[in-house]
C-alpha positions in Angstrom: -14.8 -6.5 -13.8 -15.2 -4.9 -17.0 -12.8 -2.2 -17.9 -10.5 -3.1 -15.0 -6.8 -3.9 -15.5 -4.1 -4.4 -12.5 -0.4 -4.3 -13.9 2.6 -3.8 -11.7 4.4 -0.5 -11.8 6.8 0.4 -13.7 9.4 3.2 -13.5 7.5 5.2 -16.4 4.6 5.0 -13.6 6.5 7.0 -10.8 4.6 10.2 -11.9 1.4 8.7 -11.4 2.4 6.7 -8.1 3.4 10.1 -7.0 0.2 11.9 -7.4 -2.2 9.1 -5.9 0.0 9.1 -2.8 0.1 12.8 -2.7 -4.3 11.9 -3.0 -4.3 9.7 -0.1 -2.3 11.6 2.0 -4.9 14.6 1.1 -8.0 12.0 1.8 -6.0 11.2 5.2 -5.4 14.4 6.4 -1.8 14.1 6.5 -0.5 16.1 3.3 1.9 17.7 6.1 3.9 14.5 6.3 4.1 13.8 2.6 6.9 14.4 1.6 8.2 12.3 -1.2 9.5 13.0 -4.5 9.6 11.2 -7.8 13.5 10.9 -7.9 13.1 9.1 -4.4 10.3 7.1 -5.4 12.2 6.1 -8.6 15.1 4.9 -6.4 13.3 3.1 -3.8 10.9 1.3 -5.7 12.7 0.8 -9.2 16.2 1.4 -8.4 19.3 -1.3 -7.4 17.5 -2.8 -4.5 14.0 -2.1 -4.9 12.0 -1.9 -1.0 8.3 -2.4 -2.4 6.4 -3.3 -4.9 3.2 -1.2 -6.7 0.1 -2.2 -8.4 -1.5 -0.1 -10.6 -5.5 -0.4 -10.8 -6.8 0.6 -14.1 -10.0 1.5 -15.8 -11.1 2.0 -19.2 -6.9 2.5 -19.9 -7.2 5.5 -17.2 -4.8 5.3 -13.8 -7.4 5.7 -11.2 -5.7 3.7 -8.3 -2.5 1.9 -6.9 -1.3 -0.7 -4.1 2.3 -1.0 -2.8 3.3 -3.9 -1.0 6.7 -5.2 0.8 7.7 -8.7 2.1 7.7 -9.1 5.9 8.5 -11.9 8.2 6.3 -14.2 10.2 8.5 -16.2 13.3 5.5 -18.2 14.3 4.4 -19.2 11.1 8.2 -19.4 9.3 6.5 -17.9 6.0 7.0 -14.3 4.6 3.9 -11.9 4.4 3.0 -9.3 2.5 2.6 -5.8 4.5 -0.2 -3.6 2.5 1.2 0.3 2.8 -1.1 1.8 0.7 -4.5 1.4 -0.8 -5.9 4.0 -2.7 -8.6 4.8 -5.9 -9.9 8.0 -6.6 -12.9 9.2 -5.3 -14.7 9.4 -8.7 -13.2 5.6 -9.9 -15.0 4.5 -6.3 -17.8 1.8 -6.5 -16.1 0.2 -9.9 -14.7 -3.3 -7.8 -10.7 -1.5 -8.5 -10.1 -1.6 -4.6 -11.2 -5.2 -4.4 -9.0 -5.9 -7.5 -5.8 -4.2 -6.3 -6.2 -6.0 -2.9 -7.2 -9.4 -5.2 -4.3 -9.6 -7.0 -2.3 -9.2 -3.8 -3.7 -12.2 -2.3 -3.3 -13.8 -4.9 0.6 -13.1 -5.1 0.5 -14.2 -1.5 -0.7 -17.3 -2.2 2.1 -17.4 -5.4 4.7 -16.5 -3.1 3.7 -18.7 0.0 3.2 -16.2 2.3 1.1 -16.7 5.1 -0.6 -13.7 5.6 -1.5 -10.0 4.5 -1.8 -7.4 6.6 -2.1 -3.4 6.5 -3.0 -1.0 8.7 -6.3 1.6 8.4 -7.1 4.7 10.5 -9.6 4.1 13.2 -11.8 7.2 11.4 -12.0 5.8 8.0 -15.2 4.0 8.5 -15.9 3.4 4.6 -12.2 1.3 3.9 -12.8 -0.7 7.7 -16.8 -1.8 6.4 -14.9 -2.4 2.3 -12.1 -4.8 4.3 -14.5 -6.6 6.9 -16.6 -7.4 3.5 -14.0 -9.0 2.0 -13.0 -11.0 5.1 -10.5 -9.3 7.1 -10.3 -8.7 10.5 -9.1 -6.0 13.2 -5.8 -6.9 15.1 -7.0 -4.8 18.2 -5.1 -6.3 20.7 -1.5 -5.2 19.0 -0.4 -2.0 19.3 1.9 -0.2 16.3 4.8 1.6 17.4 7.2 3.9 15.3 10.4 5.3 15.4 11.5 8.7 13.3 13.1 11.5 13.5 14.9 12.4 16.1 14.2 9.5 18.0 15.5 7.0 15.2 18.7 9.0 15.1 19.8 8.9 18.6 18.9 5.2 19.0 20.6 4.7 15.4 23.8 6.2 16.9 23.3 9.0 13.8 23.6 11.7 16.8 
């Protein structure tokens, strides 16, 4: 792994987290849903009661990649989890083992934290990060089905309208 360095996030960082989010979002086809900002990225990551936490993946001293991660909750097993939001390195930084590091480290806190599993979610097109996790061990959960509530929808059934 020469030249590669993972170091958590810090709130000097919330720059560059901005700007590889605003890449993946690009790289997924979904810049129209991206709407974040730094002061809300400061807040929620770094502020009082911070909801994730970020990796940075570097190489040769150069950003070229991040992770965020958040605790979730297991009933069956009784052990927190980490949930994987984000995975991303720059197309040119691609090849260098930075993904593999980023997602390394994270097992590795796992392990640290006792948790008793990781898990993310990848869209059923992106053919090159499904063949990079099945490498490394993982497997699809195709039997469960992810649902979401925003907007509107969260509102109403938030009692917000």
């Amino acid at each position: 792994m020469n030249g590669t360095k993972i170091r958590s996030a810090s709130i000097d960082d919330v720059p560059v987290i901005l700007q590889f989010i605003r890449e993946l979002a690009e790289y997924e086809k979904l810049t129209h849903a991206c709407v974040a900002t730094e002061a809300e990225l400061a807040a929620t990551l770094f502020g009082a009661r911070p909801y994730a936490e970020v990796l940075i993946g570097e190489w040769d001293g150069e950003a070229v990649g991040f992770s965020l991660f958040f605790h979730n909750y297991s009933t069956f097993l009784a052990q927190p989890g980490i949930y994987l939001e984000d995975l991303f390195v720059r197309p040119a930084a691609r090849g260098r083992g930075i993904g593999r590091a980023l997602l390394t480290r994270i097992a590795e806190l796992a392990v640290e934290r006792n948790c008793g599993r990781v898990e993310w979610s990848v869209l059923d097109w992106n053919a090159p990060a499904i063949g990079f996790y099945r490498k490394l061990g993982a497997v699809p959960m195709e039997e469960w089905t992810t649902f979401r509530l925003t907007g509107d929808a969260l509102r109403v059934l938030g009692g917000g309208m």
